[in-house]
N, C-alpha and C positions, 0 to 999 in steps of 0.2 A: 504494500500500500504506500499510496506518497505519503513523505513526511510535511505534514501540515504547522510544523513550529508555528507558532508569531512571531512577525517581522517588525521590524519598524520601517514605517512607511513614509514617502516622502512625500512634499507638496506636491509632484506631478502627478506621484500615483494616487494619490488621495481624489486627486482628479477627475486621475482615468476612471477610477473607482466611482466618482458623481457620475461621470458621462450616460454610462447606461443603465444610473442608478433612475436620472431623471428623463432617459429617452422611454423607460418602461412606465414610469409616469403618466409620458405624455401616449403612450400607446394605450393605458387602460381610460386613462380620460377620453381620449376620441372614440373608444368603443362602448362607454357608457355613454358618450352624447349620441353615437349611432343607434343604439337599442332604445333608446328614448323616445328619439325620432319614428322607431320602425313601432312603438308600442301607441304612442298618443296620434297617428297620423293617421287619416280615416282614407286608408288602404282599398283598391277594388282588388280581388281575389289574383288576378294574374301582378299585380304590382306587388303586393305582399308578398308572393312567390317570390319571385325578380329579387326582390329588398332581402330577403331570409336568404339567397344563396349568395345575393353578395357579404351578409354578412357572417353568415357561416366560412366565407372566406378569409373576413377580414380577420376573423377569430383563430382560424390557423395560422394566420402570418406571424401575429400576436403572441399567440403561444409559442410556438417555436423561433420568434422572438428574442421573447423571453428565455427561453431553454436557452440560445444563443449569449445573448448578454451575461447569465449566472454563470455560463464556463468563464467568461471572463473572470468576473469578480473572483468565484473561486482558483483561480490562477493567481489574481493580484491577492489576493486573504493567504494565499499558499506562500507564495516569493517573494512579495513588493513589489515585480515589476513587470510589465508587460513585454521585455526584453525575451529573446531566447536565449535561455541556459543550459549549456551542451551536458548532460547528465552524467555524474558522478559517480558509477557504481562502488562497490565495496571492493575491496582486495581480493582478489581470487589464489586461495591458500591450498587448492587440491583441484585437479583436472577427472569431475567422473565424465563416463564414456557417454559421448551423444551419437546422433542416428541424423543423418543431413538425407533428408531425402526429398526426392518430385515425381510427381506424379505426372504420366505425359498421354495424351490421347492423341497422335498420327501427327505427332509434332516437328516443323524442317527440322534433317539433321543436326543442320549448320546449328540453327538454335540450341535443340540440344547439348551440342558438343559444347558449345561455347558454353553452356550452363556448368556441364561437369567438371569441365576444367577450370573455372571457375569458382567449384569445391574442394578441391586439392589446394586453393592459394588459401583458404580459411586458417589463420593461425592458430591452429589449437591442435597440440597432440594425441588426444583420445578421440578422436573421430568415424564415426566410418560411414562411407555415402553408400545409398541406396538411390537406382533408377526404379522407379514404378511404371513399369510399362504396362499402361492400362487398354493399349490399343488395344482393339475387338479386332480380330485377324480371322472370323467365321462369319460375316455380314455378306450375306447373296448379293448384294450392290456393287460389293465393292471385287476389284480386279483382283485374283486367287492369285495371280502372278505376278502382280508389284505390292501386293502385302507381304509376300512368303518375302520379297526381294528385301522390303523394308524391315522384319523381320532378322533378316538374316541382316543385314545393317549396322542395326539395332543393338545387335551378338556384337558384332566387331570391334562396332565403336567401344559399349562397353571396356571389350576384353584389350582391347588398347590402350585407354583409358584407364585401365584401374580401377570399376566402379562394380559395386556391387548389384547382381540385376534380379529381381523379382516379378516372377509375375503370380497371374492366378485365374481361377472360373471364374467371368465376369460377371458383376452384380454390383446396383450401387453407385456407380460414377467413382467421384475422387472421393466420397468421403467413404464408400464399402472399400474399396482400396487401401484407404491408408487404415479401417477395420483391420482387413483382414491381417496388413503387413505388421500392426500390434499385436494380432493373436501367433502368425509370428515369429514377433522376439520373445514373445509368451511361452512361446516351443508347445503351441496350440496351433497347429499349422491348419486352413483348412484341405478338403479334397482338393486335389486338381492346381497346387500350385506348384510355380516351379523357380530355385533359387539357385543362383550361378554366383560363387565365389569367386569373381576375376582380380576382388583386392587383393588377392592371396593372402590377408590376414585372417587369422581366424576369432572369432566370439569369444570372450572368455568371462564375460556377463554382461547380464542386459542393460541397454541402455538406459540410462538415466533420466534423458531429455531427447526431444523429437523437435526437430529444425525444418521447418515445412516451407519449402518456398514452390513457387511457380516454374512453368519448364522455362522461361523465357529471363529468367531472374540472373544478375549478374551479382554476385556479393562482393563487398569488401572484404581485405581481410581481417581483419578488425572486427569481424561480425560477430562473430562465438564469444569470447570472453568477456565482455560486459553484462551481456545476456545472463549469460551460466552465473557468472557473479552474482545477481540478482535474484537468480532462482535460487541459489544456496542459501542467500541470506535472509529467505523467509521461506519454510516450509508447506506453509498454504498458498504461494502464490502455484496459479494451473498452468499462466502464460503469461508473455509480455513480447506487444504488439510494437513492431517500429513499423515508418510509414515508407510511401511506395514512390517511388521519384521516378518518371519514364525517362529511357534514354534517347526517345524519338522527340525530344519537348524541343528544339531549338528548331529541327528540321523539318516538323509538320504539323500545318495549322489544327489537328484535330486533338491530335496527342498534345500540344503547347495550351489546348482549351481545358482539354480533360485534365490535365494535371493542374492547371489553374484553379478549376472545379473542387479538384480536391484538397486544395490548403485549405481550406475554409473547415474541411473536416480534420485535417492531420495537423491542424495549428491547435487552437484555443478549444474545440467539443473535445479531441483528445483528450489534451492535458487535460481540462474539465472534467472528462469521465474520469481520468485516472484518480486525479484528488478523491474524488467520491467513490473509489472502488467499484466502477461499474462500466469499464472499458470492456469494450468485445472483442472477440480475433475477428481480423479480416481477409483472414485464408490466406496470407504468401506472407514471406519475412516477418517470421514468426517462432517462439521456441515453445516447447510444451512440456507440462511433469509427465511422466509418462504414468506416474500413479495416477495421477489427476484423470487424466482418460479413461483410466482403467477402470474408476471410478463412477464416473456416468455412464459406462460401457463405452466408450467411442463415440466419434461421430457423427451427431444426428443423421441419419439418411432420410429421414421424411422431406426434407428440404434443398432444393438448388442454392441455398445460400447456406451450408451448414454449418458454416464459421459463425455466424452470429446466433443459430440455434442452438450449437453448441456452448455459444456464452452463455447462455441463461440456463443450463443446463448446470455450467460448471457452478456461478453462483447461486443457483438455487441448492448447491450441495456445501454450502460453506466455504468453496474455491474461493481466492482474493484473485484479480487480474493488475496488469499495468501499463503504460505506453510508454516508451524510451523512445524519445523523440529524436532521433540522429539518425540522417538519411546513411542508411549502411547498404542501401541495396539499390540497383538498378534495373528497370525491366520496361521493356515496350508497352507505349501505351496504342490504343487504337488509331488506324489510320485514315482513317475513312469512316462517313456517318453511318455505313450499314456499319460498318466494327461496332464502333460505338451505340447505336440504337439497340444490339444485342445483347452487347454487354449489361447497359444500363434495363433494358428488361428483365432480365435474369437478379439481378439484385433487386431491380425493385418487386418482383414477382416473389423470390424467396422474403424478403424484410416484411412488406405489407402482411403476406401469408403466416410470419410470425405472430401478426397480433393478437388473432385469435388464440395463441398458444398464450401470447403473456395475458392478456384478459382471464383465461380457464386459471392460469395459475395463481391469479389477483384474488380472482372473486373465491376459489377455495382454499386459499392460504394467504391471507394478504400482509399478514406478519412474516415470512418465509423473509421476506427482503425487505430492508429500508425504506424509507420513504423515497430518498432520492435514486435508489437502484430503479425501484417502480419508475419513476419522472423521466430519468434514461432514459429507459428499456421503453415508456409511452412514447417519446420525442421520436428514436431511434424507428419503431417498427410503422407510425404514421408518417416518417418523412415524406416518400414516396406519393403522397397526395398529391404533391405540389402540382401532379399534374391539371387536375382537375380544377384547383384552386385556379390556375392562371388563367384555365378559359375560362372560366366564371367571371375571371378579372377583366380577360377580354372582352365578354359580349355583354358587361354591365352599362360601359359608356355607347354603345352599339344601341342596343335596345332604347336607351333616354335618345339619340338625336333620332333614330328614325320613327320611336313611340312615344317620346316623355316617356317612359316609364325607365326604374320608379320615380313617380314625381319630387323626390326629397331632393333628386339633385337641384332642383332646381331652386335650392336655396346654396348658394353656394360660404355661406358666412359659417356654416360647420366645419368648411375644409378651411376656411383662413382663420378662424379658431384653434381649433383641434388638430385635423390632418395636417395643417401643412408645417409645426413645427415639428410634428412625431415624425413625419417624413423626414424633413431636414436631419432634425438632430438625431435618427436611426440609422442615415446613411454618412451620413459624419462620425459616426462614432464606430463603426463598421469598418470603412476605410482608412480612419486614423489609428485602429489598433490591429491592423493587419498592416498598414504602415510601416506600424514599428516593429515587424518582423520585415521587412526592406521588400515589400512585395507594392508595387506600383497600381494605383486605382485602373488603368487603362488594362494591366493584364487580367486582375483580377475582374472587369467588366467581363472580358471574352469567356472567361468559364461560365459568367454566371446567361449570358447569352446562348451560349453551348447547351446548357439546363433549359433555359427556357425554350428553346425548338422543339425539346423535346418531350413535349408538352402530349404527343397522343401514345409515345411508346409508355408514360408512365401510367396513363388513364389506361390503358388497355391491362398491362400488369397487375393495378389496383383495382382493376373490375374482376380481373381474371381470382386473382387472389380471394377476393371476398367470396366467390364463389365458390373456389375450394381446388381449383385448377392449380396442379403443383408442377408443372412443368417438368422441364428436363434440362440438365446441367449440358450447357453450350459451350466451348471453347473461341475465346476470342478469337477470329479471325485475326491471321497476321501476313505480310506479303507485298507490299504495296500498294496503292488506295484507291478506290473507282467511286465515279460517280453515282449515285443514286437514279433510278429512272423517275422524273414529275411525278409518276402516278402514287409512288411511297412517300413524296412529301406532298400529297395534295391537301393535307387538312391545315398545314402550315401556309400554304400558300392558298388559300381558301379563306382562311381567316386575314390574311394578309390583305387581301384584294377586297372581302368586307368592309375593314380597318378605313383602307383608304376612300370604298364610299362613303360610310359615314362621315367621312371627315367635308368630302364636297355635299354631301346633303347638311351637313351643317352648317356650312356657308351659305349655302341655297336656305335655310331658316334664319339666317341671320339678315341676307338682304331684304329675305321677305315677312319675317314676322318680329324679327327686330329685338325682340323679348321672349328667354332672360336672357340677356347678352352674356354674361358673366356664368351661366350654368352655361348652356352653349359653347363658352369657350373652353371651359373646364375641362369638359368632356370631348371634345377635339381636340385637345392637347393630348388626353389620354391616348385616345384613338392615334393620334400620329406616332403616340412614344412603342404604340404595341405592332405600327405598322412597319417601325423600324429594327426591331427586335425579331418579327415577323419573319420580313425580309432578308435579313442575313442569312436564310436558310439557301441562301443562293449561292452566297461566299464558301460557306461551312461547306456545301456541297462538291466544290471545285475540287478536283484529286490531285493532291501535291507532287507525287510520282508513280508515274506508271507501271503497274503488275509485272508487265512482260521484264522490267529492269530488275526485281527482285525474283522474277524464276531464272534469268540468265546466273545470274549471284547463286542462285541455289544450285543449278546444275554445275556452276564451277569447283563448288566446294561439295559435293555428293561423292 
C-alpha cells in the first residue's frame, strides 16, 4: 500500500489543493440549479424526456469528475506535490525465482523475437522466461500448411533463443493460458500440454512471482528489481501495475493519440487508486504473487478484460494492489482507427460487463471492501458510458435550434451563472495539473479527440455488455495502418453533417425570429465545437504508413 505520511504543504500546493477543491463546487452548484430548473419548469412530455437525458449526462460528467479531481487531492494529501516522483523501492536483500512470460496468439515473428530477447536483457539473476504459444494450429480456416510452417518457427526461434516454450489444449484465450501455465508450475499439469526446455536450465522451485507482459512489449532492464523489491516488502500485496508507453507514439498519428488518451489514466487515477489500495492490473507490464493467484484460483475467464476482473477478485480476498509509476516498458500502440476501434471495444465491452459483477458483490457484501474501493471499482466499471453520454451531449443543442426543445435553454443566465465558470475552472485545473507532469494542452486535446470519435464503438460495447454479450478476446491488430471505409465511420460523420445544419438553421432563426438571441447563440457555438470534434474523424482516419511497407519488413526478417 502507499505510504500516506503527512507532509507539509506548500502555498502552491495548498493551491493546487483549492483548485479542484472549488471547480467541484462549482460542478454541484450548476447541477443543483439544473434539476431545479428541470423540477419547477412546466415541461411537455417529449421536453422533459430531452431535459432528463441531458441531465442524466451532465450527472456523469460530474461524477467522474469528481472521481477525477479526489485522485488529485489524494496524490497532493499523499506527497505535497503534484510533481512526478520517480518511486523508491526498498533494498532488494534476496533474488526469489520469477517466471517472465507472454502469451502470443499468431503473433509476427519479428515481434516476437524482439520480445524475447528483450527478456534475456532483464537484470535479475533468478529468472526464467516462458513463451505461451497460444496459437490454435487446428482452425478449418486457417492454411494447414503455413500454420504447421509457423509452428515449426515458433520451435526454432524458441530453441535459438533460449526460451522456455509451452503450450497446451486450447481453452480460455490468455487468461485459460496463463491458468493452465500456473497449474503448471503447480506440477498440476493439465491433459494435452506440451513443454520444451530450450533454456537448458532446469526448475529447482516454483516460482515466486509471474511477470506478464504483452507479445509486442519491449522491457527495460531495470524492470525486475524494483518490482520484486516491493512484493517482498509487503506480503499481501497480489500485484503492482506500471504503465504502458507505445513505441509507435512519435511516428503515428493514432498510437501519439492513444497514448495521449492514456496519461490521463496512468498519471493522477493511478496514483489515486494506488493511495486508496484499489488499483487494478491492466494485463501487460505487470508482476504477480503467485500465491495470490492461486488464491482466487487464476484468472477470471468469464471476461475479455480479465485483468480488471481479476482485480476485484484479488481485493475482495484481502489482496492489497499498487502502481509504480516508471515507464519500464515499451510496446506498440495501434495504428490505424480499425486497430484502435477494436481495441477500445474489447475493454470497454469487458469493464462495463464488470459492473454487474461489482453491483452483485455490493448489494450482498457491501462491507467486503471500503468505501473508497466501492467508488473505484463504481468510477472504473461505468467509464465506458462516455459513449452514450457524448451523443446525448451532441443532439441536446441539435434538438433546441431545430425544436426549442428543451425550452430551458433558452434562458441562457444559468450557463453564465453556473456553467460557464464550472467549465472554465474544470478545464483549467485539468490542464494545469497534467501541466505539471510536462505534458502540453494541445497533445493532450488529440487523445481526448481520439475518445471522442469514438463515441459509437463504446455505445455499442455498453449496450452489448448490459445485455450480457461477453464477447471474445481480440488481438490488437499490428502491421501498418489502413484507412477505414465511410460506411464504418458513418455515425461520426452523420452526426457531423447534422452538427453543421443546425448551426445554419440557427442562423436562419436568428435573421428570422430574432429571439433568444443569446440561447440561439449558445447552442450554435455548441453545435460548431461538436462539428469540429466530429470532423477530425477524417484526419484520424488518414493511414500514416502503408501495410505493404511493414509485410516487406516482415518477410525480410522471417
Amino acid at each position: 500500500m502507499e505510504d500516506t505520511g503527512k507532509k507539509t504543504l506548500s502555498k502552491k500546493t495548498i493551491l493546487a489543493m483549492l483548485l479542484p477543491a472549488v471547480a467541484i463546487v462549482f460542478a454541484v452548484a450548476y447541477l443543483i440549479a439544473r434539476t431545479l430548473v428541470l423540477i419547477i419548469s412546466d415541461y411537455l412530455w417529449y421536453e422533459r424526456a430531452v431535459a432528463l437525458m441531458l441531465l442524466f449526462a451532465e450527472i456523469f460528467i460530474l461524477v467522474h469528475g469528481v472521481g477525477y479531481f479526489l485522485e488529485i487531492l489524494h496524490v497532493l494529501r499523499a506527497r505535497g506535490s503534484l510533481k512526478a516522483v520517480k518511486p523508491e523501492p526498498p533494498p532488494l536483500k534476496s533474488y526469489p525465482p520469477i517466471a517472465i512470460i507472454v502469451s502470443s496468439f499468431k503473433e509476427p515473428l519479428h515481434i516476437v523475437e524482439d520480445t524475447l530477447i528483450s527478456f534475456h536483457n532483464i537484470l535479475y539473476p533468478n529468472k526464467h522466461i516462458y513463451f505461451l504459444d497460444d496459437t490454435r494450429y487446428d482452425m478449418p480456416e486457417d492454411n494447414e500448411e503455413q500454420m504447421q510452417a509457423y509452428r515449426r518457427d515458433i520451435d526454432g526461434l524458441c530453441r535459438r533463443i533460449g526460451v522456455n516454450l509451452f503450450r497446451r489444449r486450447w481453452r480460455g484465450a490468455k487468461a485459460g493460458m496463463i491458468n493452465d501455465f500456473l497449474d503448471f508450475i503447480e506440477g498440476k499439469p493439465k491433459e494435452g500440454f506440451e513443454f520444451h526446455n530450450f533454456s537448458g536450465r532446469e526448475r529447482t522451485e516454483k516460482e515466486k512471482y509471474i511477470i506478464v507482459f504483452d507479445a509486442d512489449s519491449i522491457p527495460m532492464p531495470q524492470f525486475a528489481g524494483p518490482l520484486v523489491a516491493r512484493m517482498e516488502a509487503d506480503p499481501k500485496l497480489a500485484f503492482v501495475q506500471t504503465p504502458q508507453y507505445y513505441s509507435n507514439f512519435e511516428e503515428n498519428r493514432i498510437a501519439r493519440a492513444a497514448g495521449l488518451q492514456q496519461v490521463v489514466f496512468y498519471e493522477y487515477i493511478c496514483e489515486g487508486k494506488s493511495i486508496q489500495d484499489a488499483m487494478f492490473c491492466c494485463g501487460t507490464n505487470v508482476i504477480f504473487r503467485r500465491e495470490a493467484l492461486m488464491d482466487v484460483d487464476g484468472f477470471d475467464e468469464s471476461s475479455v478484460t480479465e485483468d480488471f476482473a481479476t482485480s476485484l477478485k484479488f481485493h475482495m480476498k484481502g489482496w492489497h494492489s499498487a502502481y509504480h509509476n516508471d515507464v519500464l516498458t515499451f510496446q506498440m500502440g495501434p495504428e490505424d482507427l480499425g486497430s484502435y476501434f477494436k481495441q477500445q471495444f474489447r475493454w470497454a465491452l469487458g469493464t462495463v460487463g464488470l459492473l454487474r459483477q461489482v453491483a452483485g458483490y455490493f448489494l450482498r457484501n457491501p462491507l467486503k471492501l471500503t468505501a473508497a474501493k466501492w467508488w473505484e471499482y463504481f468510477l472504473s466499471s461505468t467509464y465506458y458510458f462516455i459513449g452514450l453520454v457524448f451523443f446525448f451531449l451532441v443532439l441536446s443543442p441539435m434538438f433546441y435550434l431545430f425544436f426549442s426543445v428543451p425550452s430551458f435553454f433558452a434562458r441562457p443566465e444559468i450557463y453564465l451563472i453556473f456553467f460557464l465558470p464550472y467549465i472554465l475552472l474544470t478545464f483549467s485545473t485539468f490542464y494545469w495539473t497534467l501541466h505539471q507532469r510536462r505534458y502540453r494542452p494541445g497533445d493532450l486535446i488529440m487523445g481526448q479527440l481520439l475518445m471522442a470519435v469514438t463515441f459509437p464503438v463504446y455505445i455499442k460495447a455498453a449496450l452489448s455488455a448490459l445485455v450480457g454479450v461477453r464477447g471474445k478476446f481480440v488481438v490488437t491488430p499490428k502491421g501498418g495502418s489502413t484507412a477505414l471505409p465511410l460506411r464504418d465511420i458513418w455515425a461520426q460523420l452523420a452526426l457531423a453533417v447534422l452538427s453543421f445544419a443546425a448551426i445554419v438553421w440557427g442562423v436562419n432563426r436568428l435573421i428570422y425570429e430574432r429571439e433568444p438571441i443569446a440561447a440561439l447563440a449558445v447552442n450554435m457555438f455548441w453545435c460548431l465545437y461538436h462539428f469540429l470534434i466530429l470532423i477530425m474523424i477524417l484526419y484520424l482516419n488518414k493511414p500514416d504508413n502503408p501495410p505493404q511497407d511493414k509485410k516487406e519488413e516482415d518477410s525480410r526478417q522471417s
